[in-house]
N, C-alpha and C positions, 0 to 999 in steps of 0.2 A: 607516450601513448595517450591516446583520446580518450575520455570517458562520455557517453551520451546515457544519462539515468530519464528512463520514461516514467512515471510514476502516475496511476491513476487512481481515483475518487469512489468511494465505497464501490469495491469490486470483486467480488468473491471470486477464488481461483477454479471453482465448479465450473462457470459460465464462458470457461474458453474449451473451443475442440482438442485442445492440447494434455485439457486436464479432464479428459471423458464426456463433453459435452454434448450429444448428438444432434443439438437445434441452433445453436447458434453458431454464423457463417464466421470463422476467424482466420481464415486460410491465412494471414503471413504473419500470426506471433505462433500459429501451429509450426510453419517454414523454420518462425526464428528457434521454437523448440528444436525441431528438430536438427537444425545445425550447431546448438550449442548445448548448455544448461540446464535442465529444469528441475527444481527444487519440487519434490512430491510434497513436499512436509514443511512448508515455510507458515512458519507464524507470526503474526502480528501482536506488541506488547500490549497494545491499548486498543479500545475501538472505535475511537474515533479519533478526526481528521488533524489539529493540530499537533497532540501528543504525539502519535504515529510520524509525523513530518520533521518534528525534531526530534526522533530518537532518528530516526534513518541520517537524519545530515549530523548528528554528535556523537552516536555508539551510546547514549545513555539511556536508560529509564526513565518512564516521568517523577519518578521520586526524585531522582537525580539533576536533571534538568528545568523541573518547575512547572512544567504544562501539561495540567493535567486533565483537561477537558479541554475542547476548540473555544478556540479566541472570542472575544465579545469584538463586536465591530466596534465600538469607540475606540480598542488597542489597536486596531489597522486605520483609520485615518482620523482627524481630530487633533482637538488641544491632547488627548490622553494615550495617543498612538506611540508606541514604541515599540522596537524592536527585542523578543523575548528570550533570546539567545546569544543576547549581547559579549554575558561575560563567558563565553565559553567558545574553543576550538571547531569549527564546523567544519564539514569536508569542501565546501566550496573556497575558505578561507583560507582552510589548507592548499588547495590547490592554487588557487591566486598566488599566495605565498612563493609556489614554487615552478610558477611564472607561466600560468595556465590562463588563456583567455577564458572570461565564464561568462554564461550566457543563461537568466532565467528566463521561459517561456510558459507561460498559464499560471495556476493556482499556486498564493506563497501561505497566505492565512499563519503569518508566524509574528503579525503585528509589523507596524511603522510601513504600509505596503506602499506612499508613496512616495519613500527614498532607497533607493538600492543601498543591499549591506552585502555584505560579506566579499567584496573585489566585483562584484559581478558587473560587467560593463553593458550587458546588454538584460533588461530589466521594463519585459511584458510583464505587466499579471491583472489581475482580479484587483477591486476594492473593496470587495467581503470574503468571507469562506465558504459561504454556501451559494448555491443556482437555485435560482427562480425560475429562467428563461435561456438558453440557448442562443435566441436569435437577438434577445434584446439587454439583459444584463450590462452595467460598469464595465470597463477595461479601464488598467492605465497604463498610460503610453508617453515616455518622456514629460513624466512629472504633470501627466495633464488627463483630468477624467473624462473618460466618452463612452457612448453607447459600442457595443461589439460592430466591427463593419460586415459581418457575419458570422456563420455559424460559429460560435465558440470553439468544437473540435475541430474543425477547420482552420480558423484563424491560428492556432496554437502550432497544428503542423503546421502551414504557412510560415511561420515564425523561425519555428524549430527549421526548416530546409534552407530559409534564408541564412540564419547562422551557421549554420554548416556552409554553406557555398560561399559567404565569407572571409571563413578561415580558408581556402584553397591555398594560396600561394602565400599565407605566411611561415613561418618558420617554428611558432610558438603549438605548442600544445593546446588543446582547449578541454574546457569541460561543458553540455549542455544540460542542463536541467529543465527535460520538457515535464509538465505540471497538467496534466490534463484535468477537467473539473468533471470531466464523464466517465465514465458513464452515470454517476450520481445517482441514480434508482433508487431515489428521493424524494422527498416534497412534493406536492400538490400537481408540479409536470410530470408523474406517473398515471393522472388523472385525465390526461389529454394524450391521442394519439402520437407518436416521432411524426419528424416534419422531415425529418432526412431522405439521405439516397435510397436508405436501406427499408422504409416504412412499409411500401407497396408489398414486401417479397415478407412479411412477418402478418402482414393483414388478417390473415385468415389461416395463420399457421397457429394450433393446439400449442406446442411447445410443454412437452411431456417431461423434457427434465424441472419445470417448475413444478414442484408436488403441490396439489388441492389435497389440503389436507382442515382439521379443526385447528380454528386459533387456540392458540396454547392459552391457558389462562394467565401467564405472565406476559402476555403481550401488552404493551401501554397505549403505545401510539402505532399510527401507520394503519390501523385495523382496517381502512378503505382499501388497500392496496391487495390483503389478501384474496386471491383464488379471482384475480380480477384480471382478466386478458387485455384490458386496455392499457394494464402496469407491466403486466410481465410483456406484452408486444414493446412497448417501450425501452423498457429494459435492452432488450435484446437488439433493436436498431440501433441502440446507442453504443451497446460495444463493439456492435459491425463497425460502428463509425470510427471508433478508437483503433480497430485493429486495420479498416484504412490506411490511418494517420501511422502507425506505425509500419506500411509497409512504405510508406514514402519519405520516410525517415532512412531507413534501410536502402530506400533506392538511391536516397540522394547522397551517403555515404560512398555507394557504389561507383557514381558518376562521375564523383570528386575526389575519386581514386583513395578512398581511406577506411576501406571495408577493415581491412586487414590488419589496421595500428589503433581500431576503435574499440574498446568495452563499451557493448551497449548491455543495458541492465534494463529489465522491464520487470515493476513491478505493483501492485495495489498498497495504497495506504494504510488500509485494514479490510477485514473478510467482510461478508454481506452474505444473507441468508433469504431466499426464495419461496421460501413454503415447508423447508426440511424441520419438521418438529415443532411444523404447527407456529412458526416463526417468522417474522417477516422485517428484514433491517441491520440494525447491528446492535451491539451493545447495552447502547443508551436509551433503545427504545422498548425496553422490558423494564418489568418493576416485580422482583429488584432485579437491579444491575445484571445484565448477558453472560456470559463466560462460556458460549458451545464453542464448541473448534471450528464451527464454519464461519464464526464471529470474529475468527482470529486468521482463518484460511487464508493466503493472497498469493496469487500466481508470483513465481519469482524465477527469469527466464535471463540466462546471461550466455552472449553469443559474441567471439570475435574470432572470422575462421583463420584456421592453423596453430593459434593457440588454445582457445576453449576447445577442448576436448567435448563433441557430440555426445549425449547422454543425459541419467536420471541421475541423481543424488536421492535417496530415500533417509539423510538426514536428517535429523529436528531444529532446525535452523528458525532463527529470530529473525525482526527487523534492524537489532540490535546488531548482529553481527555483521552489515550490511557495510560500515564503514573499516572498519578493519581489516575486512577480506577484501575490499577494492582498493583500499591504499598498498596491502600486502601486493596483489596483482600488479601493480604497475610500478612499484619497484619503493615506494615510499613506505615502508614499514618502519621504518624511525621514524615517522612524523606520527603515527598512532597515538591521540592525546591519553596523558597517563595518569591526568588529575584534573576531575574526578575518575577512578578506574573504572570502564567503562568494564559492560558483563559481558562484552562481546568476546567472541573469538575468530580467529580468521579461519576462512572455509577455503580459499585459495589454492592452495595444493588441488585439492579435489579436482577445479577448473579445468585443472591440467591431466587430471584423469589418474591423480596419486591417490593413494589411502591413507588418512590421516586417524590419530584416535581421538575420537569426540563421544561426548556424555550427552545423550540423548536426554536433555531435558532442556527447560523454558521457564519464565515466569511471565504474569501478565497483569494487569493492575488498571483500574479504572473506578479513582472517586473511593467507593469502602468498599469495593472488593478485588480480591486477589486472587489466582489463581496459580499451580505450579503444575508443571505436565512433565512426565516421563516417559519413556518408551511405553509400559504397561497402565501408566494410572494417572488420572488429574486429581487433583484436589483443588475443591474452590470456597472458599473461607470468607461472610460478609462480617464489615465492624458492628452491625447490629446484633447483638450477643443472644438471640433465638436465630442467628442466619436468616433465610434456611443455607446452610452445609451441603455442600455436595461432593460426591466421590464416585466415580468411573472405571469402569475394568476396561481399557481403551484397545486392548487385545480382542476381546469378545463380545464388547459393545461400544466399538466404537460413531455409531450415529449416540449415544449419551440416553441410551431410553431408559437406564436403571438405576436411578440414583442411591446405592451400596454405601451412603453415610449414617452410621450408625446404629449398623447391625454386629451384632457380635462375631460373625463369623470373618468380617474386615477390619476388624478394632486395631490390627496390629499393622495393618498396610495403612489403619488411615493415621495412627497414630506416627509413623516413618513417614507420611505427606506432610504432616503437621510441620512437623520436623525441619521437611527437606525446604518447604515454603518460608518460613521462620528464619531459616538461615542464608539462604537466598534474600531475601528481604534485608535483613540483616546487614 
């Protein structure tokens, strides 16, 4: 069986039609919802880009794995580049192993980016982790740095449908790892209109699911970008663009006769927030450190017809469990690394349209703060010993507008989060 993992760049799972979005065009990852997967309730460990990238390819935590904020560019190329998942099992390593052709295509940001690791024989990517520019950005291409020969989301599908048509007449299995760097809704290019397909048709569109709302007082950075139409137009050209790239992906599975043996996974590498509570970014860009659930949201959308079972899952699913339940899927659940024990579990069953028992909770972690969620309640805990604390009734507020730490009438829920976080941690 195939696996092709799409994974995209600060992208909150709000901003696609799939997940209630009324303004933004996404007609074929809507398509790929609705013929497979889609996780209501997927969360991201971490909120930003590194950490997130290697807990999905390890099944670990950043406690566990090491990376615990995005990479400094000297660890991706230079005398001091190295690869930061060296000593550890990854799911592409895995699959090499068990005789899988791999193929990475776009953003690796996991250090040493100008030698392929982990089997992978085919090996586009980036020479930093972050976009500047779209049309003009680093690529590297057989060991050699150059300008993009275009559009970045473009070149990446490009990429991605050549290795797929590729493999046609071999015999071997593959796995693709497309890396897209967009939609990014990012840095200083939310300050300049899209230059895309999709520009003309956002120009003059309001785009109402972006709340104008007051900057929140914990906001640090990005404070340009709110209630600013030339950020939020941008925004939303760019995931037109991805969900393009994604339908030619899909098409080109089709033509090369391998709809049907392929797990495609599409999903963000952490949530992003628009304007919802006075917020705008992710994580890293509040003081202190982020913890809302739209910070953590990421569309997570897995479709292969005749086996994936069409439907929701309303789950509490990690990015953590991400590896385990695609090695369970395609028949490698003995290969599941078991040291370190990873917190994941497999949601696989589900896929297939079974009911499995799972414990609706999460942990999330980033630098000195943590965070633990359960079906009814989050707790969010900083190392600076005044916090501030926070705690959530996620049943009856879940947008996060009432922060319920340290009122006596919650002492004994928040004192059972302490707990449940602690040991989790633990």
């Amino acid at each position: 069986m195939n696996v092709v993992f799409i994974l995209t760049d600060n992208h909150g799972a709000w901003t696609l039609g799939c997940y209630g979005n009324p303004d933004i065009r996404t007609p074929h990852l809507d398509r790929m919802a609705e013929e497979g997967m889609r996780f209501t309730r997927a969360l991201s460990s971490n909120p930003v880009c590194s950490p997130t990238r290697a807990t999905f390819l390890t099944g670990l935590l950043p406690s566990q794995h090491g990376v615990h904020s995005f990479l400094d560019p000297k660890y991706m190329m230079g005398p001091e580049a190295y690869y930061t998942l060296e000593e550890f099992e990854t799911l592409p390593e895995i699959l090499h192993s068990e005789g899988y052709t791999c193929g990475l295509v776009g953003k690796w940001h996991l250090g040493a980016n100008l030698t392929p690791q982990d089997g992978f024989s085919t090996w586009v990517t980036m020479d930093r982790g972050s976009t500047v520019d779209f049309y003009t950005d680093p690529i590297i291409e057989n060991g050699e740095v150059k300008p993009t020969p275009e559009y970045m989301t473009d070149l990446w599908t490009r990429r991605g449908k050549q290795f797929i048509e590729e493999q046609k007449d071999r015999e071997k299995p593959f796995f693709l790892y497309l890396a897209y760097n967009g939609p990014y809704c990012l840095g200083p290019l939310l300050l300049e209109p899209a230059k895309n397909r999709h520009a003309a048709f956002y120009a003059d569109k309001y785009l109402s699911s972006f709340p104008r709302d007051s900057v929140h007082p914990w906001q640090f950075n990005n404070l340009e970008y709110h209630n600013n139409d030339v950020s939020i137009r941008r925004v939303a050209a760019e995931v037109s663009a991805v969900d393009d790239g994604v339908g030619e992906i899909l098409r080109a599975l089709q033509e090369n006769g391998m709809d049907k043996n392929t797990l495609v996974v599409f999903a963000g590498d952490q949530g992003w927030m628009g304007g919802q509570n006075g917020f705008f970014g992710m994580g890293d860009h509040t003081r202190p450190i982020g913890a809302h659930d739209l910070m953590m949201q990421i569309p997570f959308l897995f479709r292969q017809p005749g086996t994936v079972v069409p439907g929701t899952s309303d789950l509490l699913v990690s990015n953590y469990d991400f590896l385990p339940s695609v090695l369970d899927h395609i028949g490698l659940a003995n290969r599941i690394p078991q040291s370190p024990a990873s917190p994941g579990r497999s949601f696989a069953p589900v896929l297939k349209g079974n009911t499995i028992p799972w414990n609706n909770e999460m942990g999330y972690e980033f630098e000195g703060c943590r965070a633990f969620h359960t079906d009814d309640w989050k707790i969010v805990l900083r190392k600076n010993p005044a916090g501030p604390s926070e705690l959530y009734d996620m049943k009856n507020d879940p947008m996060e507008r009432f922060n319920l730490f340290g009122q006596v009438e919650t002492a004994k829920i928040q004192s059972e989060m302490i707990h449940k976080l602690n040991t989790f941690f633990d």
